[in-house]
N, C-alpha and C positions, 0 to 999 in steps of 0.2 A: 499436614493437609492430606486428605483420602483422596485416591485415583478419582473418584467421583464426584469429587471437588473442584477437582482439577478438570474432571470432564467439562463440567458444568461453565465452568470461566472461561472454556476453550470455545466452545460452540454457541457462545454466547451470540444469536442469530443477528444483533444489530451489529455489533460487533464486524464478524466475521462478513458480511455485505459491507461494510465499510473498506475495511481493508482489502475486499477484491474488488470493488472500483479503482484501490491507489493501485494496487497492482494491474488493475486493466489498463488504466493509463499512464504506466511504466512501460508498457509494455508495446506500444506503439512507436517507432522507429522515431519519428517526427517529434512525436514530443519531448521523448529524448534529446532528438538537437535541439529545441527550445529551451528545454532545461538548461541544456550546458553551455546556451551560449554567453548568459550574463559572467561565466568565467574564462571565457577568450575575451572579451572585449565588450565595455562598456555600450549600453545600448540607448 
């Protein structure tokens, strides 16, 4: 595969708006403890 192949799969614009939404809301302190709560204890 050519560097410009690989450009192309990388910046793939839906893509990449997808995965900086998950990472927007990784990124908030709060929903981090919501994440992790279903593994201290049953909810």
């Amino acid at each position: 595969m050519e560097l410009r192949d690989l450009v192309e799969k990388v910046s793939d614009e839906a893509n990449v708006k997808r995965e900086s939404g998950i990472f927007k809301a990784l990124s908030d302190p709060t929903r981090l403890k919501m994440i992790r709560l279903p593994s201290i204890r049953e909810m």
